[in-house]
C-alpha positions in Angstrom: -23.9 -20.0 -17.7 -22.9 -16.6 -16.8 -22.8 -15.5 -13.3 -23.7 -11.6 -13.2 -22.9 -9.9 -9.7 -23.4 -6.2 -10.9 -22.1 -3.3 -8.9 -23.5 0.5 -9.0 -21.8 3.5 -7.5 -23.1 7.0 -7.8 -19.8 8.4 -6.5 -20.5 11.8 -4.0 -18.2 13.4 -2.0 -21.2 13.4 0.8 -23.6 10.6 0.2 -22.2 7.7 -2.4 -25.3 5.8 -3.3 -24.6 2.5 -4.6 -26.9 -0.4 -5.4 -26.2 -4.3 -6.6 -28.0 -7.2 -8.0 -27.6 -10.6 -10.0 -30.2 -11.5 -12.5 -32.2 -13.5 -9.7 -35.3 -11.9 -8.9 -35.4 -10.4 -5.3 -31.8 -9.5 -5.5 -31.5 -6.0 -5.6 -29.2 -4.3 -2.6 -28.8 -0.7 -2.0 -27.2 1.9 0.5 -24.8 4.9 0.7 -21.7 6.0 2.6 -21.6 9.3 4.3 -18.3 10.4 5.5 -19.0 12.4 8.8 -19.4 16.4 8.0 -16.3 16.6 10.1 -14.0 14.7 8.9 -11.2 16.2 7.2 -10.5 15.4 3.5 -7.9 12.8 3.8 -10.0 11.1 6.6 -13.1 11.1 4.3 -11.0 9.6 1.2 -9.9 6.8 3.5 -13.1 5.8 5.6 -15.2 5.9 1.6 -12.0 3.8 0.4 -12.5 1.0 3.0 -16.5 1.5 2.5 -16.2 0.4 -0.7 -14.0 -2.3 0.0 -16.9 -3.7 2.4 -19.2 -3.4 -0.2 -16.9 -5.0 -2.3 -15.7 -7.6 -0.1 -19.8 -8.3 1.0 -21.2 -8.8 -2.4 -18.2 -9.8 -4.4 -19.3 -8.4 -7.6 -18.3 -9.5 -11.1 -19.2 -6.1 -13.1 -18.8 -2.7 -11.6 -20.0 0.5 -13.1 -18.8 3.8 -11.6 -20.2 7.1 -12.0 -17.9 9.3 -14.2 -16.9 12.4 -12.5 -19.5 15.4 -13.4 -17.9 18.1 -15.2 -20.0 21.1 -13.3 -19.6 24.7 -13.4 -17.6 24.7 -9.6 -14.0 23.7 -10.9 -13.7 23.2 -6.2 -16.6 20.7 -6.6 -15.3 19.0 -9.6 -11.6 18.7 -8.3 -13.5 16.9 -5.2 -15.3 14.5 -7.0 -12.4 13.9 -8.9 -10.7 12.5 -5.4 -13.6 10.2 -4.5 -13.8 9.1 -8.0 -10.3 8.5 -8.4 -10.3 6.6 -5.0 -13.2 4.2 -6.2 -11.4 3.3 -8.8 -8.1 2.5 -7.6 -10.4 0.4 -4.6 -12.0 -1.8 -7.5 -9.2 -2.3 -9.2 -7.5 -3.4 -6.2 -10.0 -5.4 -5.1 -11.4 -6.6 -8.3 -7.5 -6.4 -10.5 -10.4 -5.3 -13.5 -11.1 -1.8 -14.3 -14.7 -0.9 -13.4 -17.1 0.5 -16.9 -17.1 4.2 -16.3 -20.6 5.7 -17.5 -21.5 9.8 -18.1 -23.5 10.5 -15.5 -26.3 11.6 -18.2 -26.7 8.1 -19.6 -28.9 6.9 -17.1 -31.5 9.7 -17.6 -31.1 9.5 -21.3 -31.6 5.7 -21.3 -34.7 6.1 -19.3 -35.8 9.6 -20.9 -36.1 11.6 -18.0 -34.6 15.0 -18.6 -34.6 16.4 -14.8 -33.1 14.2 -11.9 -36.9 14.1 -10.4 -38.8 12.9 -13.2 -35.6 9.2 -13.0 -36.3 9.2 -9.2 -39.8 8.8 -9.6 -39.6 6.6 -12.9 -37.2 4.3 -10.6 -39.7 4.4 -7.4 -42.2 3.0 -9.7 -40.1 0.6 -11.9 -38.1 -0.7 -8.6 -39.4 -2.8 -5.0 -38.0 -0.8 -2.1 -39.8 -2.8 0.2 -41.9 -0.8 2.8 -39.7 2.0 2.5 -41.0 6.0 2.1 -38.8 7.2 -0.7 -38.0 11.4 -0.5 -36.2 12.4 -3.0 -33.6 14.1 -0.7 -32.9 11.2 1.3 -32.7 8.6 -1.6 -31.3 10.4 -4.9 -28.4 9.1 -4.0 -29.6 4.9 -4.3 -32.0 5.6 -7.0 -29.2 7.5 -9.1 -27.2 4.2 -8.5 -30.3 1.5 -9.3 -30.3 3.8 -12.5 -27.1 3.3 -13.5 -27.3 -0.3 -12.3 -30.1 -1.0 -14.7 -29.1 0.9 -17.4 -26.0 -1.1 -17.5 -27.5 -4.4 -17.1 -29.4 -3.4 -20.5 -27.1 -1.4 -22.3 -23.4 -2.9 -22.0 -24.1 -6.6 -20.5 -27.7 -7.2 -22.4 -29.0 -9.2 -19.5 -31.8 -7.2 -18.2 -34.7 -6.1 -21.0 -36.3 -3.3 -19.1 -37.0 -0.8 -21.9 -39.4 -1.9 -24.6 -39.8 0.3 -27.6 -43.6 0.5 -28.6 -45.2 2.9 -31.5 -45.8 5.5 -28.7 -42.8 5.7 -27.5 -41.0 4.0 -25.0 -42.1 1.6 -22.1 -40.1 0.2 -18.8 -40.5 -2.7 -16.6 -39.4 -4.1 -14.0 
């Protein structure tokens, strides 16, 4: 059998959300790294390099996904997330000596047919146990974004989670 150690990381030049699970039930593992506002841009590259490398080192993962760089209208912000992107790469590689599966950053809302970021936060709040946690959508796009991607993968590309069922009204998720 399989062993499945799945790795998420919504890649941010501010708040990285990332998330991780195998298919036992109860698994599910989230978080974010925030480089300090005042860090310079060299010092934030390397203290979200050796973030991910805890993560990495922690959880040991055995399938990564990684957040393709958004292509936005700000050609500054996109050059920036092109750094942290290019850094999380090169980390999981390293650590991992496999490339990670890169996925558009609009194939998690597609897959779970939410058109505006707020309507796949709140489809994930329902669909996901965050424990006793109070989820505002400022404070947790970030992990939710990730748990997205996460689960869309799982579906998708390694087949191992069946979350989305296709009915003759359309489309229904569980957990």
């Amino acid at each position: 059998m399989i062993t499945y150690r799945v790795l998420s990381l919504d890649v941010s030049s501010t708040s990285t959300g990332w998330s991780f699970m195998t298919i036992k039930k109860g698994s599910l593992r989230y978080g974010t790294i925030r480089p300090d506002k005042g860090m310079m841009l060299g010092e934030k590259l390397t203290f979200f390099r050796s973030e991910i490398i805890k993560v990495l080192e922690k959880y040991k993962p055995t399938h990564i996904v990684l957040e393709d760089t958004f292509m936005g209208r700000n050609p500054k912000v996109t050059k920036l997330l092109a750094k942290f992107g290019g850094v999380a790469e090169q980390a999981v590689f390293e650590y991992c000596l496999t490339p990670p599966y890169i996925m558009g950053n609009t194939e998690p809302k597609s897959f779970f047919k939410a058109k505006k970021k707020e309507k796949l936060f709140i489809l994930i709040e329902d669909l996901v146990d965050f424990g006793d946690n109070v989820l505002i959508f400022k404070e947790w796009n970030d992990i939710t974004d990730s748990v997205a991607q996460l689960l869309c993968y799982c579906d998708e590309v390694l087949e191992i989670k069946n979350i989305r069922e296709e009915t003759e009204y359309g489309f229904r998720f569980r957990p």
